[in-house]
C-alpha positions in Angstrom: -14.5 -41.8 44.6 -11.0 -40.3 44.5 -13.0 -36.7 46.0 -15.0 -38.9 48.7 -11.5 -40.3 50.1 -9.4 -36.6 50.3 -12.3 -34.5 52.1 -10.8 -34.9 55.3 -7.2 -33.9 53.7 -5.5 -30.7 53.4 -5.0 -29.6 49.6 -2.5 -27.2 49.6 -1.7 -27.3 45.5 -2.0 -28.8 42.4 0.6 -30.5 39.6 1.3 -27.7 37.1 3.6 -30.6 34.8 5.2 -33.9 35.2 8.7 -34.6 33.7 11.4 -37.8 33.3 14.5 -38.1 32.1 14.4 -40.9 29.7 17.5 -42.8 28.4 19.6 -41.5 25.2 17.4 -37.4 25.5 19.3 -34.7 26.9 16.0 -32.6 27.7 13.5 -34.3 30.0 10.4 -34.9 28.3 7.1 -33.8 29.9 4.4 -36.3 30.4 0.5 -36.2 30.9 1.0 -38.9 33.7 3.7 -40.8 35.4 3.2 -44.1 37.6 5.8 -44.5 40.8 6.7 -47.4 42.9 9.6 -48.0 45.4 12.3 -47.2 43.1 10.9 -44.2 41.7 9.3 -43.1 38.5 8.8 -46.2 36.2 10.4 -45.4 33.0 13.1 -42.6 34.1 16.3 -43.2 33.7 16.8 -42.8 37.4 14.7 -45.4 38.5 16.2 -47.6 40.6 18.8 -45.9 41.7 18.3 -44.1 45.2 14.9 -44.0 46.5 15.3 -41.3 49.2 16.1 -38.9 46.2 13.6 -40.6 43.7 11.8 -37.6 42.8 12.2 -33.9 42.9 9.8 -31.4 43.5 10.1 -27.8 42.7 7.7 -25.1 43.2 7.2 -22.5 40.5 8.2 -20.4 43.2 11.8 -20.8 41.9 11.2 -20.0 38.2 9.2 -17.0 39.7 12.4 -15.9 41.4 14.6 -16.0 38.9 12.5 -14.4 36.6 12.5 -12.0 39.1 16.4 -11.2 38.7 15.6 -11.5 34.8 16.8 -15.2 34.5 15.0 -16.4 32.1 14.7 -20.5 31.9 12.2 -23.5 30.4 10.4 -25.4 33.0 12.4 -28.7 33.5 16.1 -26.6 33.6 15.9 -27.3 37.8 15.9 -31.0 37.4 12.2 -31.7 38.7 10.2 -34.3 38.1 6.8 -32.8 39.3 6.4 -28.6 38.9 3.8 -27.9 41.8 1.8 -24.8 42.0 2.9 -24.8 46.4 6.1 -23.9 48.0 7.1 -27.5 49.7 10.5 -26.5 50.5 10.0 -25.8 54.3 7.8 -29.2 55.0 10.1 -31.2 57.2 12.0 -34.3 56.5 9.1 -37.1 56.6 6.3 -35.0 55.7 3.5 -37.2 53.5 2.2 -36.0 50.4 -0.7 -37.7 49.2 -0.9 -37.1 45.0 -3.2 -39.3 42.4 -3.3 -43.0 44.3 0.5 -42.2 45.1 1.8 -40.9 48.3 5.8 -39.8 48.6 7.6 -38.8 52.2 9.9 -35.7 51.6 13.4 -37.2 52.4 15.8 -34.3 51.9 16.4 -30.7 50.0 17.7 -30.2 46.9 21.2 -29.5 46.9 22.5 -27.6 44.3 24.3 -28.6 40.8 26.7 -27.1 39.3 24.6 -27.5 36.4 22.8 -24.5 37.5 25.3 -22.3 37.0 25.7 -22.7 33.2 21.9 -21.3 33.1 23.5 -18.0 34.5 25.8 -17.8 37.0 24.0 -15.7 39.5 21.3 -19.1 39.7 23.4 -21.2 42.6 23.3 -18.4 45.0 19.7 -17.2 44.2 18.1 -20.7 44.5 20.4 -22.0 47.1 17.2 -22.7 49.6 14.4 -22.6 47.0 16.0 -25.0 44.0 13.4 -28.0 45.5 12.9 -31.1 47.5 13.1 -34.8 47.0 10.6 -37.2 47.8 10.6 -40.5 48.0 7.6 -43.2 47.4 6.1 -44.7 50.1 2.9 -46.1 48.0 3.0 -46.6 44.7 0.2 -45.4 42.4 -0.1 -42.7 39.6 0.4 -39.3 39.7 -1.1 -36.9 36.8 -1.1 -33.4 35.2 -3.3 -30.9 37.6 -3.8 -33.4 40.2 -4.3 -32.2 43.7 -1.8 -32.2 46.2 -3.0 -33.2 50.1 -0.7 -33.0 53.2 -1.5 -36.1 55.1 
């Protein structure tokens, strides 16, 4: 049914991998699937916390990058919650993705951490437009590995 309902949407991408920062790890853990509501991923350790920056979204457009200025880097080192096989970062503020039964409105870009810098120092600078975007959830629902991304 899910296939009936998008046919008039635009897919421009998929999930590649889904990750949350749980409470007491100092790595995000990836998950298969991850269910979001108005305060953002259920079970992060951010939830609840500020829904315009509930969830980031990074393209593996930036690991591409750095890897090519030989930086190499795990997925999960930007921060993201969903890695997306489709470069988001220059849909304007209020843009509707539609992903699994979910659907999140891109609030603002990522700015950058000074996090980034301890993964090599040239990172800040090279990913200061490309790092990602947060998204926050305007209908709650499920969101799961290699699901299809549709611009509403």
């Amino acid at each position: 049914m899910r296939k009936k309902e998008n046919n008039h949407l635009k897919k421009v991408g998929q999930i590649i991998q889904l990750f949350i920062s749980e409470e007491g790890q100092k790595q995000r853990q990836e998950k298969e699937s991850i269910t979001v509501d108005s305060r953002g991923i259920q079970n992060d350790k951010y939830y609840n916390k500020n829904s315009e920056r509930s969830i980031l979204i990074t393209s593996l457009k930036s690991y591409n990058l750095a890897q090519e200025h030989h930086i190499d880097m795990p997925h999960a080192s930007l921060g993201e919650n969903l890695l997306i096989d489709y470069n988001p970062y220059s849909l304007p503020s209020g843009t509707i993705l539609q992903i699994g039964s979910a659907q999140l409105k891109i609030s603002q870009n990522c700015t950058l951490c000074d996090h980034l810098s301890s993964i090599d120092e040239k990172l800040p600078v090279l990913l200061k437009h490309d790092r990602g975007i947060f998204a926050k959830v305007i209908k709650e629902g499920e969101m799961k590995k290699e699901d299809a991304i549709y611009l509403l």
